[in-house]
N, CA, C and O atoms as CSV, one atom per row, in Angstrom:
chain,resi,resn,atom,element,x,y,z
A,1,UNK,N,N,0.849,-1.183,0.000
A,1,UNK,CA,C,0.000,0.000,0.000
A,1,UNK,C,C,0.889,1.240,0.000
A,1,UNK,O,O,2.014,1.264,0.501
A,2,UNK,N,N,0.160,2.496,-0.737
A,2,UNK,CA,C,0.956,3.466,-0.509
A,2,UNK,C,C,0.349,4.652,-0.186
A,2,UNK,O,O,-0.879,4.723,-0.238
A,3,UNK,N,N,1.162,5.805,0.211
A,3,UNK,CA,C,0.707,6.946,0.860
A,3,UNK,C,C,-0.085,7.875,-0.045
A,3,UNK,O,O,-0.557,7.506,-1.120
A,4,UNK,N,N,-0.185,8.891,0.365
A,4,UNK,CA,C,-0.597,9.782,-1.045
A,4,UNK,C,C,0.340,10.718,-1.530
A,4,UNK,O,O,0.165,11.427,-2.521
A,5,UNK,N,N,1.710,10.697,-0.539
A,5,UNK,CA,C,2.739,11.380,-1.256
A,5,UNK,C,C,3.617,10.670,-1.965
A,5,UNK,O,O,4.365,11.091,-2.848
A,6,UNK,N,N,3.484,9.333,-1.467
A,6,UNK,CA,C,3.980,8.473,-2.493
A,6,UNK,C,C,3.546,8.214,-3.972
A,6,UNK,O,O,4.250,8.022,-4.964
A,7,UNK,N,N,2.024,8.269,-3.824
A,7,UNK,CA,C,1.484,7.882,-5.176
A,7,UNK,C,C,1.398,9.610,-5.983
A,7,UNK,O,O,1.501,9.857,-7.184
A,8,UNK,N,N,1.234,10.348,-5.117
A,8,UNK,CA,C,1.780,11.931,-6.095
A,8,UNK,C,C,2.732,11.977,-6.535
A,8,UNK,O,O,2.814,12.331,-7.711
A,9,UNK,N,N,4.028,11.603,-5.706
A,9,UNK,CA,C,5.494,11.455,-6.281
A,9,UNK,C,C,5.749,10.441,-7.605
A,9,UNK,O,O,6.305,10.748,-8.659
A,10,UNK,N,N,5.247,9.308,-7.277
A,10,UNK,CA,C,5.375,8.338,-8.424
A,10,UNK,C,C,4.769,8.610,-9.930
A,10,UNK,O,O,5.347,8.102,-10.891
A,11,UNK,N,N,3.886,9.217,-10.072
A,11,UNK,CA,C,2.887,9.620,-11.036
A,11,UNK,C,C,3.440,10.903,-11.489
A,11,UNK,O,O,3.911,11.068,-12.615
A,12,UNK,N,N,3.366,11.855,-10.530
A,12,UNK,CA,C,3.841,13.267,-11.105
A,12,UNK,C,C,3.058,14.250,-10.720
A,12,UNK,O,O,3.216,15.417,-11.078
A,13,UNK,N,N,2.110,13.824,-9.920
A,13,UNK,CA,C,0.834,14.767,-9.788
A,13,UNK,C,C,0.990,15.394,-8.523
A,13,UNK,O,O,1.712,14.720,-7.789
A,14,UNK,N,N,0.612,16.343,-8.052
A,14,UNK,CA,C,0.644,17.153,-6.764
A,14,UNK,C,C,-0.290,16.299,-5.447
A,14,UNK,O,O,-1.348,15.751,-5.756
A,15,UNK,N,N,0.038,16.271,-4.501
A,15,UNK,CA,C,-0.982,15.527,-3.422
A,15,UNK,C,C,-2.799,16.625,-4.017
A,15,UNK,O,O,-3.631,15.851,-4.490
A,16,UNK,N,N,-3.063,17.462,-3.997
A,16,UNK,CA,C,-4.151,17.906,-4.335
A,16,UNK,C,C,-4.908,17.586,-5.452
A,16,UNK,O,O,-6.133,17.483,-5.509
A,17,UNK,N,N,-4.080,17.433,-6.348
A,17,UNK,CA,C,-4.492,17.050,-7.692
A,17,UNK,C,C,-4.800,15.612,-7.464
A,17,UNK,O,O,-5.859,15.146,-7.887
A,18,UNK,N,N,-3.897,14.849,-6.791
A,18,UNK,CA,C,-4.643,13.226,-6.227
A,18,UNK,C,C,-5.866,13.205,-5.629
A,18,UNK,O,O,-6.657,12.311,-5.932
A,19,UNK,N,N,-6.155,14.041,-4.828
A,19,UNK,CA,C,-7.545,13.954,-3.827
A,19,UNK,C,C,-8.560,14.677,-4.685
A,19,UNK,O,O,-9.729,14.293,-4.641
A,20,UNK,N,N,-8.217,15.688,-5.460
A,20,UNK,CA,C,-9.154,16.038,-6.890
A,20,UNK,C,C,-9.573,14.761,-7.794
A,20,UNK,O,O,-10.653,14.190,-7.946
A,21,UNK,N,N,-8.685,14.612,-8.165
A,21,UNK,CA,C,-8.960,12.686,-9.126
A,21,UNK,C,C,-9.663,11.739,-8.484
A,21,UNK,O,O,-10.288,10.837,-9.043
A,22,UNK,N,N,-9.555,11.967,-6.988
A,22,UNK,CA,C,-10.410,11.036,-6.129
A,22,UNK,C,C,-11.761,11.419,-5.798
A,22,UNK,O,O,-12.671,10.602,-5.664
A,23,UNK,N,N,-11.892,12.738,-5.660
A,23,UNK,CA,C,-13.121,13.851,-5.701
A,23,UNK,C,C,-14.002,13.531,-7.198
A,23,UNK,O,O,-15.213,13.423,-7.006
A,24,UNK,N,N,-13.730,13.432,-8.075
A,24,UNK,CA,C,-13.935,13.272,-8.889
A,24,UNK,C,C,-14.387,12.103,-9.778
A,24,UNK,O,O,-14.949,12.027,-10.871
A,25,UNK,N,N,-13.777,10.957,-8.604
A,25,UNK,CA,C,-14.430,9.447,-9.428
A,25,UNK,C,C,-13.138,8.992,-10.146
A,25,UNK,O,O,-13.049,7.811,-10.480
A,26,UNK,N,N,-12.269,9.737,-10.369
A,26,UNK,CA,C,-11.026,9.345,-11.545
A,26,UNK,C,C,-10.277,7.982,-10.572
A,26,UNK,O,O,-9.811,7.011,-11.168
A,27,UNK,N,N,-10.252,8.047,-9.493
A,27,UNK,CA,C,-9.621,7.344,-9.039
A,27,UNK,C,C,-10.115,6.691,-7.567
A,27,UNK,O,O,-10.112,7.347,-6.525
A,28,UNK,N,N,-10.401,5.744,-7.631
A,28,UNK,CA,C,-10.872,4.763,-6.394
A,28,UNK,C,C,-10.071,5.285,-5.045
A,28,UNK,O,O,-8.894,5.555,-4.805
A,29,UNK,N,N,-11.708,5.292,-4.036
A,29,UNK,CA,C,-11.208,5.734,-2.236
A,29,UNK,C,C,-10.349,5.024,-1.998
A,29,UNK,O,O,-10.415,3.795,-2.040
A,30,UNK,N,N,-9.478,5.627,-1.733
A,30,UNK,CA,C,-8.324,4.580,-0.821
A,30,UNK,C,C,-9.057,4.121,0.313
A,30,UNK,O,O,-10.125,4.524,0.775
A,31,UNK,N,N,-7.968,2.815,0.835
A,31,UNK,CA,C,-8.841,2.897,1.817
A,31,UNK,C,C,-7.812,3.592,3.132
A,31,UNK,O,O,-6.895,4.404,3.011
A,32,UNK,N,N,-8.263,3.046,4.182
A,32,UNK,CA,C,-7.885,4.367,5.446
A,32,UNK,C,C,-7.065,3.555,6.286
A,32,UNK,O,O,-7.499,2.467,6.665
A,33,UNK,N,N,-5.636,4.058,6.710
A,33,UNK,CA,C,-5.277,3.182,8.449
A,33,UNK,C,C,-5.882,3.618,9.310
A,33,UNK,O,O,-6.746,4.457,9.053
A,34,UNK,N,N,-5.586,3.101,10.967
A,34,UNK,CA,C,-5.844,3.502,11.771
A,34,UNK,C,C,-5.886,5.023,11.945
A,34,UNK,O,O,-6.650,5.824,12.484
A,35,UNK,N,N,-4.810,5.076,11.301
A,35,UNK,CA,C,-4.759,7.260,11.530
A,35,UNK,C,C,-5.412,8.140,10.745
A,35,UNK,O,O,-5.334,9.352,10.946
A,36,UNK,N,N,-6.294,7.483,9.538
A,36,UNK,CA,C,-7.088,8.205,8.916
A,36,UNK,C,C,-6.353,8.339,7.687
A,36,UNK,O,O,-6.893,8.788,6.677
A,37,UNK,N,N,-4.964,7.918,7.720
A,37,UNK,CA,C,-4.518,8.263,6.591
A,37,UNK,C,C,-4.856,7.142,5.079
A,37,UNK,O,O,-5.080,5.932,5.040
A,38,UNK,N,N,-4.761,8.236,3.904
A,38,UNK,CA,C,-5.423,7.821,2.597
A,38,UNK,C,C,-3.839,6.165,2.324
A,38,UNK,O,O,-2.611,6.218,2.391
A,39,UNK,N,N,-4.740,5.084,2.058
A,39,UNK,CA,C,-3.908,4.364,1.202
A,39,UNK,C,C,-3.806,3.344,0.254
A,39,UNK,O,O,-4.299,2.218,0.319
A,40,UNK,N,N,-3.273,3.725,-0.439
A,40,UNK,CA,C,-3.675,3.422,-1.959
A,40,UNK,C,C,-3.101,1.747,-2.243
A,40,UNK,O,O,-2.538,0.930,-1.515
A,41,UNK,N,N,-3.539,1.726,-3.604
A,41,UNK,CA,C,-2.945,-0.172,-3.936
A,41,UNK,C,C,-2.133,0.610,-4.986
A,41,UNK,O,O,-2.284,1.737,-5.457
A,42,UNK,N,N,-1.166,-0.417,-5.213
A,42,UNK,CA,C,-0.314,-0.213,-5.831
A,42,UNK,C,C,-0.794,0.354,-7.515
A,42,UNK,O,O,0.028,1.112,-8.030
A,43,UNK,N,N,-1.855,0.076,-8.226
A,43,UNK,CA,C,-2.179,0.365,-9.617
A,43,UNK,C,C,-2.699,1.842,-9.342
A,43,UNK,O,O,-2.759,2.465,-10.402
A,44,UNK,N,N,-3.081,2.567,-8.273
A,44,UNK,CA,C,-3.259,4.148,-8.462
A,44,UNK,C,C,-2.298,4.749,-9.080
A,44,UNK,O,O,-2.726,5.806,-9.544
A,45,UNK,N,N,-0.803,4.524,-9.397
A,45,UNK,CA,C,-0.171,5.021,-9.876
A,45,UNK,C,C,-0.294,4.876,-11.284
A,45,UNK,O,O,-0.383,6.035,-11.690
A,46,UNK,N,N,-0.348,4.133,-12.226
A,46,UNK,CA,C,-0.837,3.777,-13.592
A,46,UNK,C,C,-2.241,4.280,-13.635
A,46,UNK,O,O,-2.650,4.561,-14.762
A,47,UNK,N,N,-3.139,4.468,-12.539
A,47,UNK,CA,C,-4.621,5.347,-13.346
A,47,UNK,C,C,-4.030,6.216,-13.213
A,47,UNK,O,O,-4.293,7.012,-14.114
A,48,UNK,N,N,-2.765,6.858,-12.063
A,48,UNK,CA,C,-3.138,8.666,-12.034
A,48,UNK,C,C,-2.055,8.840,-13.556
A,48,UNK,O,O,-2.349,9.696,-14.389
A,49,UNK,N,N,-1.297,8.276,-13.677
A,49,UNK,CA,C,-0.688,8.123,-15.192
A,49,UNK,C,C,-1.417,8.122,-16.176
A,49,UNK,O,O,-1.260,9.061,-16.955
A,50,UNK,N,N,-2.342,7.206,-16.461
A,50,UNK,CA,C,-2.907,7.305,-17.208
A,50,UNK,C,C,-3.850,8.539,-17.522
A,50,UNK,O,O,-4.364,8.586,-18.639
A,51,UNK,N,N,-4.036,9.271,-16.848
A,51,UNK,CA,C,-5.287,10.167,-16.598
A,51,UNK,C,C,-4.191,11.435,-16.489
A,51,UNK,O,O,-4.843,12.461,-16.684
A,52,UNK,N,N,-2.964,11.721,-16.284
A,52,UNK,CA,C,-2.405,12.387,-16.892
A,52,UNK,C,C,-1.588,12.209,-18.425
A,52,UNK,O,O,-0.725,12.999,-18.808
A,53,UNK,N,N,-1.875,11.463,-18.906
A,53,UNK,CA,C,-1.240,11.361,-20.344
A,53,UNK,C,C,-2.362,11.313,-20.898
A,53,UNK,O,O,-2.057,12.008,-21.867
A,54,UNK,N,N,-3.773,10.972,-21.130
A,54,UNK,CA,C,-5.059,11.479,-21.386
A,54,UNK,C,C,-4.871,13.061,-21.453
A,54,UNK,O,O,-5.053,13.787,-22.431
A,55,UNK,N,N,-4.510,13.369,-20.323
A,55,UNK,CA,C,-4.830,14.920,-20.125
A,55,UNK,C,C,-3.762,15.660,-21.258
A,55,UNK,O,O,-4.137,16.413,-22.156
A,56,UNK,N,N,-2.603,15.330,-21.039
A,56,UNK,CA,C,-1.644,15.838,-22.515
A,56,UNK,C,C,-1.994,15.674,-23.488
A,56,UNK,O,O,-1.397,16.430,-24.254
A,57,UNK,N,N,-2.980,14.812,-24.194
A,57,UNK,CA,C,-3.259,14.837,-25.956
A,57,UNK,C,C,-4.412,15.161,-25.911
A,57,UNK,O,O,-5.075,14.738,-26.858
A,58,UNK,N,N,-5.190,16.034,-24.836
A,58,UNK,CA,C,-6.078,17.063,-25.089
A,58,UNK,C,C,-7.552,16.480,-24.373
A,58,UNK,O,O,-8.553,17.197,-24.381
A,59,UNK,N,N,-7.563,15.080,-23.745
A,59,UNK,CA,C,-8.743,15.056,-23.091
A,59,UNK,C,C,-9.109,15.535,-22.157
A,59,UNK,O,O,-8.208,16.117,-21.552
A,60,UNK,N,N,-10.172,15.588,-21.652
A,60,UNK,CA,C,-10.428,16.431,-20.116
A,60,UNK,C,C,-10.568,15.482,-19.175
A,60,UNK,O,O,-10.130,14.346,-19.360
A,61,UNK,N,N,-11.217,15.854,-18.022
A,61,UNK,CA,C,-11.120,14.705,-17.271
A,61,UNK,C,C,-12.606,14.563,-17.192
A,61,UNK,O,O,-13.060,13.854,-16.294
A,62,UNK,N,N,-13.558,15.259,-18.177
A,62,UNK,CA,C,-14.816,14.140,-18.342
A,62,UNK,C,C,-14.799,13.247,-19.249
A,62,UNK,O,O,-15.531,12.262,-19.153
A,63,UNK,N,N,-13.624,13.499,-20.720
A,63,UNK,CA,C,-13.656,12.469,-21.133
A,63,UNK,C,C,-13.001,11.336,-20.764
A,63,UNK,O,O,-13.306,10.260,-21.277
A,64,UNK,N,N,-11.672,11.477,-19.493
A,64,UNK,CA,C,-10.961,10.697,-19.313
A,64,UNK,C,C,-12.114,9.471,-18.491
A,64,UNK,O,O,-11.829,8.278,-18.383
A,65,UNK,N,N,-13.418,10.097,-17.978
A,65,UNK,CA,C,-13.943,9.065,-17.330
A,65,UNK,C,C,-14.618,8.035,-18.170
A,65,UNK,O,O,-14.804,6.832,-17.984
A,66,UNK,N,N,-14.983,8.964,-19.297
A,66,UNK,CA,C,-15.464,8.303,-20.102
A,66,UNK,C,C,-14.860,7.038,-20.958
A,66,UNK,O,O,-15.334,6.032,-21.486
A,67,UNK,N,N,-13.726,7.552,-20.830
A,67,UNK,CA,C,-12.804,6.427,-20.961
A,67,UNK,C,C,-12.106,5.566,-20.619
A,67,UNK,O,O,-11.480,4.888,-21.434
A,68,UNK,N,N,-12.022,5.325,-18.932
A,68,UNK,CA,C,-12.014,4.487,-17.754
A,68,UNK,C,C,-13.184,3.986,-18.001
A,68,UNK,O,O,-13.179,2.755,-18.010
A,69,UNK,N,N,-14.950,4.854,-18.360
A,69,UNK,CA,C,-15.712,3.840,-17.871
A,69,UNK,C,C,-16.010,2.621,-18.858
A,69,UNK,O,O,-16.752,1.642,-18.775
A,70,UNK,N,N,-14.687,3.316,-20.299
A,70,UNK,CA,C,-15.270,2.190,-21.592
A,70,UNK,C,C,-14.821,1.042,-21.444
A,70,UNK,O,O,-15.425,0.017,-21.760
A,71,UNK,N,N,-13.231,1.125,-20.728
A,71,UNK,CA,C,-12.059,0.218,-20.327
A,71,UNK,C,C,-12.815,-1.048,-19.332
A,71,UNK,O,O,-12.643,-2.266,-19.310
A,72,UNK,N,N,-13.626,-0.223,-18.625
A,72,UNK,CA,C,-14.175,-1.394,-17.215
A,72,UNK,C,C,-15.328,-2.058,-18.082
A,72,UNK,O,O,-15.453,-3.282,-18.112
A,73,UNK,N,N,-16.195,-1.176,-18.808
A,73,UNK,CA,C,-17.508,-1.892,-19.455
A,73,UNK,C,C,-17.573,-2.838,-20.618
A,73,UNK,O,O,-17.327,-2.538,-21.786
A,74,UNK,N,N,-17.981,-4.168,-20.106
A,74,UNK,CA,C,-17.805,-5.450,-20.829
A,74,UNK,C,C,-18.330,-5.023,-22.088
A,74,UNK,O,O,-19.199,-4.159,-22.205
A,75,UNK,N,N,-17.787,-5.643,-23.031
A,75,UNK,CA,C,-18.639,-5.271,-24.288
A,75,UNK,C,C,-18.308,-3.800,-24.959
A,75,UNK,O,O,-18.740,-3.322,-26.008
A,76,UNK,N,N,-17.578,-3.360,-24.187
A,76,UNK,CA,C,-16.938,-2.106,-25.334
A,76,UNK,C,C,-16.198,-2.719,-26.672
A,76,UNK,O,O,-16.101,-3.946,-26.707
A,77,UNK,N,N,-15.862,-2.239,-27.370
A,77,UNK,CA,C,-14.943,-2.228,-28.082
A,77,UNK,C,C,-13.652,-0.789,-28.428
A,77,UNK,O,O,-13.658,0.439,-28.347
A,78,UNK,N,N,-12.699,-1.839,-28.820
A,78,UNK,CA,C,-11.377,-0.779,-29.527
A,78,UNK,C,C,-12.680,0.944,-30.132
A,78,UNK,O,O,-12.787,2.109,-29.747
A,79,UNK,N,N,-13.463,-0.042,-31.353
A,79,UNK,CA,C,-14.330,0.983,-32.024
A,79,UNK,C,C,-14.997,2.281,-31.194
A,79,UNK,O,O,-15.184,3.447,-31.541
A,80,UNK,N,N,-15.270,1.568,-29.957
A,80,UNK,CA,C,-16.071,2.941,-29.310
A,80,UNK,C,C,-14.616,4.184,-28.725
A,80,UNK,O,O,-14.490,5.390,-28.939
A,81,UNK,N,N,-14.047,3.555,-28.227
A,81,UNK,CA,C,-12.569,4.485,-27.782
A,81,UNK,C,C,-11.804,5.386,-29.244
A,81,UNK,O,O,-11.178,6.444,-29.313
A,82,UNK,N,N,-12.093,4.684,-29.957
A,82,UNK,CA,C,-10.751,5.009,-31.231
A,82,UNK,C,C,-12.372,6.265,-31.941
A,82,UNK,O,O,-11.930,7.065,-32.765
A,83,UNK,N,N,-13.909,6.428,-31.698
A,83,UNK,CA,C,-14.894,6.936,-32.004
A,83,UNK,C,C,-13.984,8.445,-31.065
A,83,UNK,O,O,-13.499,9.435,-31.613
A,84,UNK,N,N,-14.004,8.192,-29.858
A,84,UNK,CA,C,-14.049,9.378,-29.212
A,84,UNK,C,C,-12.457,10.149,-29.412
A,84,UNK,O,O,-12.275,11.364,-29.338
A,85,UNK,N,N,-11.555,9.270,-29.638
A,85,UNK,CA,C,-10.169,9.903,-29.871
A,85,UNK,C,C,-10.521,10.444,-31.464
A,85,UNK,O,O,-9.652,11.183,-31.927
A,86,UNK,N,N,-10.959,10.338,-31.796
A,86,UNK,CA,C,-11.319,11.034,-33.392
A,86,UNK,C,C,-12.300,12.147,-32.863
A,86,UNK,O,O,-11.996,13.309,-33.136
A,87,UNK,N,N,-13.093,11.986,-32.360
A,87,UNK,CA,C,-13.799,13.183,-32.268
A,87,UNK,C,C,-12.653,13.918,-31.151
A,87,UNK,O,O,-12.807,15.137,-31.216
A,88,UNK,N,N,-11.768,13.615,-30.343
A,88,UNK,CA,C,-11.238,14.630,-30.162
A,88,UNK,C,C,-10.092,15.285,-30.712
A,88,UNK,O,O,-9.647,16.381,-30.372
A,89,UNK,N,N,-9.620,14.452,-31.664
A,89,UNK,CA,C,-8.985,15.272,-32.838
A,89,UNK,C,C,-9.294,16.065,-33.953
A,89,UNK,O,O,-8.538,16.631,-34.742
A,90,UNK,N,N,-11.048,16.001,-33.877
A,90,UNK,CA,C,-11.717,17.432,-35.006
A,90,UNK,C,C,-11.442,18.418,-33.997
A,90,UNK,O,O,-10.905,19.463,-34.364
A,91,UNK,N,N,-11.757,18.235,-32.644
A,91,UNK,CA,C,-11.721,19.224,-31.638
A,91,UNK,C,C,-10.824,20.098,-31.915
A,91,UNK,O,O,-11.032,21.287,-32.155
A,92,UNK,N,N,-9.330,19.293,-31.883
A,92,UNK,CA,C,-8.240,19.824,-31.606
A,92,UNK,C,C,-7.858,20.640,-33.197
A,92,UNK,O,O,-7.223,21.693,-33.245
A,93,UNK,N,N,-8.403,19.890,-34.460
A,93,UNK,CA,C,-8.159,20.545,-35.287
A,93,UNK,C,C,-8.856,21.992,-35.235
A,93,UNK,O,O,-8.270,23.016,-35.587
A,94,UNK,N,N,-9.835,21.967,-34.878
A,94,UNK,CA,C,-10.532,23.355,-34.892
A,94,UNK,C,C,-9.954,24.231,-34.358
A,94,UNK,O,O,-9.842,25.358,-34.839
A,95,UNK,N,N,-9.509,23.885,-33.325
A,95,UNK,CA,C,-8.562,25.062,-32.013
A,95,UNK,C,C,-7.470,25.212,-32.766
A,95,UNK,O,O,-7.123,26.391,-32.837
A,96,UNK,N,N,-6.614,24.256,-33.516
A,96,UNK,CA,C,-5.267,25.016,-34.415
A,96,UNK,C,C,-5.836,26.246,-35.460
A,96,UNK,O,O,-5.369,27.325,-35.825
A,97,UNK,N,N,-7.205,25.436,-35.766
A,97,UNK,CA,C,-7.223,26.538,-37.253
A,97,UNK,C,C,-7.336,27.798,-36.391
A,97,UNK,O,O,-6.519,28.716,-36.324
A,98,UNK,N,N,-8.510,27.673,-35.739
A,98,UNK,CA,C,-8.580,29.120,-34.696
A,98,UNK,C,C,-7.187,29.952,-34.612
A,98,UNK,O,O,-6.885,30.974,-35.228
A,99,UNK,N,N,-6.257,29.045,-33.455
A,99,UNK,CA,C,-4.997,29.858,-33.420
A,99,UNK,C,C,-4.332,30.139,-34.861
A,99,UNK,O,O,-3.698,31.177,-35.047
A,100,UNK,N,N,-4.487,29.256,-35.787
A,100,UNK,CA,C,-3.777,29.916,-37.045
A,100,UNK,C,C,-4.285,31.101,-37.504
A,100,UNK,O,O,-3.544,31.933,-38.028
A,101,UNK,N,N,-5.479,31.281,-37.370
A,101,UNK,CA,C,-6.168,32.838,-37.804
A,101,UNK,C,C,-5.554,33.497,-36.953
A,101,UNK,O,O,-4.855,34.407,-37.400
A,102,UNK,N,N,-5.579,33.325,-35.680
A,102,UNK,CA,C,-5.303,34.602,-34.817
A,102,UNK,C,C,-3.789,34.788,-34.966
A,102,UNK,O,O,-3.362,35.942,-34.979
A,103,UNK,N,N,-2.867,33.674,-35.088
A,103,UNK,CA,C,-1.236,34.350,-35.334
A,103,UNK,C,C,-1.351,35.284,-37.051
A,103,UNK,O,O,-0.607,36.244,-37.252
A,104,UNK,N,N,-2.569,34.717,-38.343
A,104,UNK,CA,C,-2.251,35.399,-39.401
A,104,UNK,C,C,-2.547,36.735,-39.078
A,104,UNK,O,O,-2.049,37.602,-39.796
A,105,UNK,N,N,-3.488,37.173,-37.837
A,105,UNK,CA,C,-3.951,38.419,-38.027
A,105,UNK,C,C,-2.904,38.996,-37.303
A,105,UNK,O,O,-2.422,39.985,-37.854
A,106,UNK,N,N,-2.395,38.667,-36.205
A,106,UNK,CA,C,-1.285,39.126,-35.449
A,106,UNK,C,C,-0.020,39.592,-36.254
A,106,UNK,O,O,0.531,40.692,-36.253
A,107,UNK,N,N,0.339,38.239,-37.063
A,107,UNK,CA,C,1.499,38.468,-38.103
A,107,UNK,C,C,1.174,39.661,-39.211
A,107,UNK,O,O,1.972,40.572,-38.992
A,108,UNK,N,N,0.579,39.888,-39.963
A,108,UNK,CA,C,-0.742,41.172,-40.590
A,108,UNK,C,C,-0.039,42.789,-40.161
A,108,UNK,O,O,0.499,43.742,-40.726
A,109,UNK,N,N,-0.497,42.313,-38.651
A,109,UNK,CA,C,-0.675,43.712,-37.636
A,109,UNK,C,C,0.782,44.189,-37.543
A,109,UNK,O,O,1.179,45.341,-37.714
A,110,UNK,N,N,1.646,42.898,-37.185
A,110,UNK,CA,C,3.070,43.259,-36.257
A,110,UNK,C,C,3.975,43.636,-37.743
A,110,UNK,O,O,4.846,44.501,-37.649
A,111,UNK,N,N,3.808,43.161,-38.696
A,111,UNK,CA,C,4.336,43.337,-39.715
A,111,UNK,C,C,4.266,44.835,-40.250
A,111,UNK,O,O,5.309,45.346,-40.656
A,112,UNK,N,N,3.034,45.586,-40.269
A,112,UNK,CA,C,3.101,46.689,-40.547
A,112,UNK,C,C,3.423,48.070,-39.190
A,112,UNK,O,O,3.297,49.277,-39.398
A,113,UNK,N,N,3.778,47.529,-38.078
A,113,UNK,CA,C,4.525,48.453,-36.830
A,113,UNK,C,C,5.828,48.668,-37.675
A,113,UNK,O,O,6.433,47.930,-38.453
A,114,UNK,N,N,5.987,49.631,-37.345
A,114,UNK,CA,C,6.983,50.783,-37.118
A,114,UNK,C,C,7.559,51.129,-35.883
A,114,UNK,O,O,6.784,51.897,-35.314
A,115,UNK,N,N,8.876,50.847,-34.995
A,115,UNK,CA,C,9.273,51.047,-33.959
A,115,UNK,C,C,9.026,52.161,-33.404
A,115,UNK,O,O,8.369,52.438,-32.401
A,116,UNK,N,N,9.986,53.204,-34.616
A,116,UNK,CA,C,9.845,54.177,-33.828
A,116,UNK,C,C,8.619,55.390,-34.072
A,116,UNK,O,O,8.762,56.556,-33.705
A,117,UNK,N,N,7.441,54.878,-34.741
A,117,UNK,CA,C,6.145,55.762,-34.620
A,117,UNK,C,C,5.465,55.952,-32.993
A,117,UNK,O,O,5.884,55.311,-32.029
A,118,UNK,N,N,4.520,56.804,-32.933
A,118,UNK,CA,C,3.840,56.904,-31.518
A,118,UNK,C,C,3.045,55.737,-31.582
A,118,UNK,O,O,2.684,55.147,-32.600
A,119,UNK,N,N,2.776,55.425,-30.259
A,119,UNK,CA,C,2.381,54.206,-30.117
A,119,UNK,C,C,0.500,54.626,-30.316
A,119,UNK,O,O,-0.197,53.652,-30.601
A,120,UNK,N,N,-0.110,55.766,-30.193
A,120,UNK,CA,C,-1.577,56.257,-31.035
A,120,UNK,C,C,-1.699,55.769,-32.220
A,120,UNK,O,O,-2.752,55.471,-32.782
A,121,UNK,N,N,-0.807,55.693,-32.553
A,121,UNK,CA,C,-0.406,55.504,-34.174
A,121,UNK,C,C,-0.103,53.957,-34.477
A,121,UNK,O,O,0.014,53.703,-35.676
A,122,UNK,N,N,-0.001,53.214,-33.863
A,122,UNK,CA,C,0.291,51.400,-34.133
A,122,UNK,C,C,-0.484,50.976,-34.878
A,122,UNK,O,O,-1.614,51.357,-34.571
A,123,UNK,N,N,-0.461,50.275,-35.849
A,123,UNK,CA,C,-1.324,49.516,-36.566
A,123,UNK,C,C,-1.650,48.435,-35.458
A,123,UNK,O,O,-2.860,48.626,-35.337
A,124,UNK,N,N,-1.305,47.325,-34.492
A,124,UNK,CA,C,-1.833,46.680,-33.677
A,124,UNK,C,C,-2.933,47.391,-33.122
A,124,UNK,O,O,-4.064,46.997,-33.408
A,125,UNK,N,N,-2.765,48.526,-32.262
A,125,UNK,CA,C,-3.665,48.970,-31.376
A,125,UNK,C,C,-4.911,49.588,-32.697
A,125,UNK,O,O,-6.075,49.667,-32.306
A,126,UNK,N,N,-4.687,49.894,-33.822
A,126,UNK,CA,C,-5.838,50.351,-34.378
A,126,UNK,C,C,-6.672,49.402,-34.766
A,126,UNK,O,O,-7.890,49.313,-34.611
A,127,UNK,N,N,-5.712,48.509,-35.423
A,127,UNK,CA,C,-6.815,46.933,-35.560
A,127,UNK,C,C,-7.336,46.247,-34.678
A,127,UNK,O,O,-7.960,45.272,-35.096
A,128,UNK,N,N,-7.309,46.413,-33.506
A,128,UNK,CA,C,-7.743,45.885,-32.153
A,128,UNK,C,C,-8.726,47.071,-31.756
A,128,UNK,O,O,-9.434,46.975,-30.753
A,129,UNK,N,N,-8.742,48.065,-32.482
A,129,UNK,CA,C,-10.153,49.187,-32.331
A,129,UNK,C,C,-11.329,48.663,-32.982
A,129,UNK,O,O,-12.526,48.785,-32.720
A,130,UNK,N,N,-10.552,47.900,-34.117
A,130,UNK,CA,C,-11.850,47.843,-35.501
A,130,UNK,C,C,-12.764,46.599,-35.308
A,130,UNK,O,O,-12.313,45.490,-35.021
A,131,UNK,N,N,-13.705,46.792,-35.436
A,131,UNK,CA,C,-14.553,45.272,-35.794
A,131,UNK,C,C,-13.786,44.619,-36.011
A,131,UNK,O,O,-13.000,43.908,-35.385
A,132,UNK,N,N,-14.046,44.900,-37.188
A,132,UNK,CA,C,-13.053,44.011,-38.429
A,132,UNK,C,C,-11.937,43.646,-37.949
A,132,UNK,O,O,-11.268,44.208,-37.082
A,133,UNK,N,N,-11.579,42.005,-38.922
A,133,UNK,CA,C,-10.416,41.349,-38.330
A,133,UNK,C,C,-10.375,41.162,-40.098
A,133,UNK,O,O,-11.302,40.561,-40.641
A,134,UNK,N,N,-9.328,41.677,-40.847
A,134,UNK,CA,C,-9.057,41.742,-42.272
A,134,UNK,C,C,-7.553,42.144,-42.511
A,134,UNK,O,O,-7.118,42.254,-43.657
């Protein structure tokens, strides 16, 4: 069994962020010693892993449950998991295109500054007046 600074240390996660994951369902009550203290089985470290490397290629942690709960539920298939990692890669495509507009308009703006003009005078700050994003 282990502590909860043990299983924060091992994983990578902060002791808070463990009792959040546990708050949350992500990760099974430990159970308790005599002193009240939280303690874990040895595989909390591979969910809180897992549920942080979920979290790096862009899932949240409602989909991460969703995806613990596909892992436990008989009768899933590969198909239903590999469904939701695709839908969260339109996600993610959308959010690049987004940021790609916003660096073209940025790049646009910064391109036509002039150092040493008054800064009343910036093409950034005037295009950030206008509606328009052109």
């Amino acid at each position: 069994m282990l502590n909860i600074g043990d299983v924060a240390r091992e994983s990578g996660v902060s002791v808070e962020a463990l009792r959040y994951y546990e708050r949350q369902g992500l990760v099974a009550a430990p159970d308790r010693d005599d002193n009240g203290y939280r303690l874990y089985r040895p595989d909390a470290v591979a969910r809180v892993r897992f549920i942080k490397r979920a979290q790096e290629v862009g899932f949240t942690l409602s989909d991460v449950k969703e995806l613990l709960a596909l892992q436990a539920r008989p009768g899933a298939s590969c198909g239903d998991v590999r469904m939701r990692a695709a839908g969260k890669m339109r996600e993610i495509e959308g959010k690049i295109a987004t940021l790609q507009r916003m660096k073209t308009f940025l790049e646009a703006w910064t391109a036509q500054c002039v150092d040493a003009a008054p800064a009343e005078r910036c093409p950034v700050l005037d295009a950030l007046k206008n509606d328009e994003t052109d």
